[in-house]
N, C-alpha and C positions, 0 to 999 in steps of 0.2 A: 199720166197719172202722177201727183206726188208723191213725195217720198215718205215713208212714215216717220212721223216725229219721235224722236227715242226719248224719255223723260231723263230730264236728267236730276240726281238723287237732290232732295231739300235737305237741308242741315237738321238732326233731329234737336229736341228744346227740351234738354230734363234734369234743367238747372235746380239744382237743391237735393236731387236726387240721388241715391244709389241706382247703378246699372250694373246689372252681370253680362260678362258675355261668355259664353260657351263653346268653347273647343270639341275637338275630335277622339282629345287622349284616351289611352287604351285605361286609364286612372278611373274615366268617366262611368259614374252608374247612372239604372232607372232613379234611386233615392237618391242622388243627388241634384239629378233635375224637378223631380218631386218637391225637393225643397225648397227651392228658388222658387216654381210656378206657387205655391203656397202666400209665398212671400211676398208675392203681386209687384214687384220691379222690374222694371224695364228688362228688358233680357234681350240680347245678340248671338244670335247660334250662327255657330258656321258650318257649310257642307249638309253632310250626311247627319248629320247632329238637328236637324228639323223634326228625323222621323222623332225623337225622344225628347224635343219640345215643342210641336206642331201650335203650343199658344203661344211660341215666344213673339215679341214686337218685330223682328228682325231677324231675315237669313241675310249672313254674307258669304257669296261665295268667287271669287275672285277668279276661277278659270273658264273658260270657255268648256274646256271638253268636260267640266265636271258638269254646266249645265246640258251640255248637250247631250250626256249620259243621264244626268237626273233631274234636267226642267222640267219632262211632260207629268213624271213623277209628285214634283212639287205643285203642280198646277193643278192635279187630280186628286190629290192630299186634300186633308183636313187644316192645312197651315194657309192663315189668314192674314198675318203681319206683313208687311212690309218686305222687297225682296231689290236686294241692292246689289251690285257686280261691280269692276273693275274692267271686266268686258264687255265693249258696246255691241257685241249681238247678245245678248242674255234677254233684252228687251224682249226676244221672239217669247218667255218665257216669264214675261210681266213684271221682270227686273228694272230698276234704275238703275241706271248709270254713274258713278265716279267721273267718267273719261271727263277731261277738257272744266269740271266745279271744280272752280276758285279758292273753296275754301276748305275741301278735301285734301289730305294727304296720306298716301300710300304706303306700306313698308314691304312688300314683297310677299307674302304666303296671306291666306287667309285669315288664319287667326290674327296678327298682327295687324290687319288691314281692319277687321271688326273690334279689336281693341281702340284701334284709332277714331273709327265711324262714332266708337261710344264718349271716347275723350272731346270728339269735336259738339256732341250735346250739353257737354259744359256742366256736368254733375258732379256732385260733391266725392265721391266715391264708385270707382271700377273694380269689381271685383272678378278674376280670372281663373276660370274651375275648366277643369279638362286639359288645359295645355300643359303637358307632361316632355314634351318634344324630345323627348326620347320613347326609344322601346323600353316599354313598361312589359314585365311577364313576357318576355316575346312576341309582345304584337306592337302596333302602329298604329292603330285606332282603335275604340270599342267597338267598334263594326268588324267585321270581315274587312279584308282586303279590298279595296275596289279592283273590277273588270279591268280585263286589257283597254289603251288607251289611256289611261289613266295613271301618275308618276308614282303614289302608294308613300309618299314621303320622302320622294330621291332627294328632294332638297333641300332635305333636315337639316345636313349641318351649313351650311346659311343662318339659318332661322337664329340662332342667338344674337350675330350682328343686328339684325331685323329687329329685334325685340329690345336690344340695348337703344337701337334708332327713336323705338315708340315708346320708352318708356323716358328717355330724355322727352323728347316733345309731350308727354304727359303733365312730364316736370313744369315744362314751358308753359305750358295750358292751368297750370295747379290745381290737376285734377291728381288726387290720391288714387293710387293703384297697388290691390292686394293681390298676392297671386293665394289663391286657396285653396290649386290642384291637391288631388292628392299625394301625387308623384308627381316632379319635374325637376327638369335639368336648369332651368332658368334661375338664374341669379341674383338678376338687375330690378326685381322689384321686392317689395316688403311683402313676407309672407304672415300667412293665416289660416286659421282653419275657416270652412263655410259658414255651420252654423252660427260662429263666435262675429262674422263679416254681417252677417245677415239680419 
C-alpha cells in the first residue's frame, strides 16, 4: 500500500491586503475577535484561539502534541479555514505542512510562525492582537492552562529573539507590521490600537 501523501502548505496571495493574525494572549477578548471577523480580513489564529475565531481563514499550530491534544477537536468544530503545522504528522488532522516549502520560513513558537505564514501572502499590512508574551493578570493565555503534556508557555523567554527574527524578515518582505495587543512585552514592532489598524 502507498504511503499517504502529506499536502504540503501553498503560499497564501493577499496582496493588497490587510491580514490579522491572532494569538493566545491572556490580553485576548470575545470583542476583540468580534472585531476583526466584522471587518472581513484575512485572519490567522493560532492554537487554542480557533475556539474564538472558528471563521478565521487560518489555524497555525506549530506542535505536534498541541495537535494531538486538540486535532480531533478542530476537526469536529465548526472551523473551516485552512489548517497549517510545522509538524508533518498534523496531516492525520487535515493540516498542511511547512516541513521541506521552499518558500516558508519558521521562527520557533506559534505565534511567530503565523505572523510569518501572513507576511509570506505579501499584504500591505499585519496586524498582531493577542500576542502579550508575557503573563498578563497572572495567566498565560485567555484560555485555561492547557492539560499535562503540553509546555503552557515554558519557552517564553525565547520568544522575543523569535519575534525580533520575524519582524526583521517582515522588514525584508516590506510588509508593515502593527502590533495592536492589548498588553505585551514586545518591542520590535510599531504599535497600535485594533480599532484605529482596522
Amino acid at each position: 500500500m502507498a504511503a499517504a501523501r502529506i499536502p504540503r502548505a501553498a503560499r497564501p496571495d493577499w496582496r493588497g491586503r490587510t491580514v490579522v493574525c491572532i494569538a493566545s494572549g491572556p490580553s485576548l477578548t470575545e470583542g476583540d475577535c468580534e472585531l476583526v471577523r466584522a471587518s472581513g480580513h484575512p485572519t490567522v489564529v493560532t492554537n487554542t484561539t480557533f475556539r474564538l475565531a472558528p471563521w478565521a481563514s487560518v489555524l497555525f499550530a506549530m506542535d505536534m502534541k498541541w495537535w494531538q491534544a486538540h486535532g480531533q477537536e478542530v476537526v469536529e468544530s465548526a472551523f473551516a479555514g485552512r489548517k497549517v503545522s510545522t509538524a508533518y504528522g498534523a496531516h492525520k488532522y487535515g493540516a498542511e505542512t511547512t516541513y521541506g516549502v521552499g518558500w516558508w520560513r519558521g521562527f520557533g513558537n506559534s505565534g511567530a510562525c503565523a505572523l510569518s505564514f501572513a507576511v509570506e501572502g505579501r499584504p500591505d499590512k499585519v496586524l498582531m492582537l493577542g500576542y502579550d508574551c508575557q503573563e498578563t493578570g497572572g495567566r498565560k493565555h485567555w484560555h485555561a492552562d492547557h492539560g499535562p503534556g503540553l509546555s503552557n508557555a515554558r519557552s517564553m523567554p525565547q520568544w522575543p529573539r523569535a519575534f525580533k527574527d520575524a519582524a526583521a524578515h517582515a522588514r525584508g518582505r516590506k510588509v508593515r507590521v502593527v502590533n495592536v495587543s492589548r498588553e505585551t512585552s514586545l518591542t520590535c514592532f510599531d504599535r497600535g490600537t485594533l480599532e484605529a489598524e482596522l
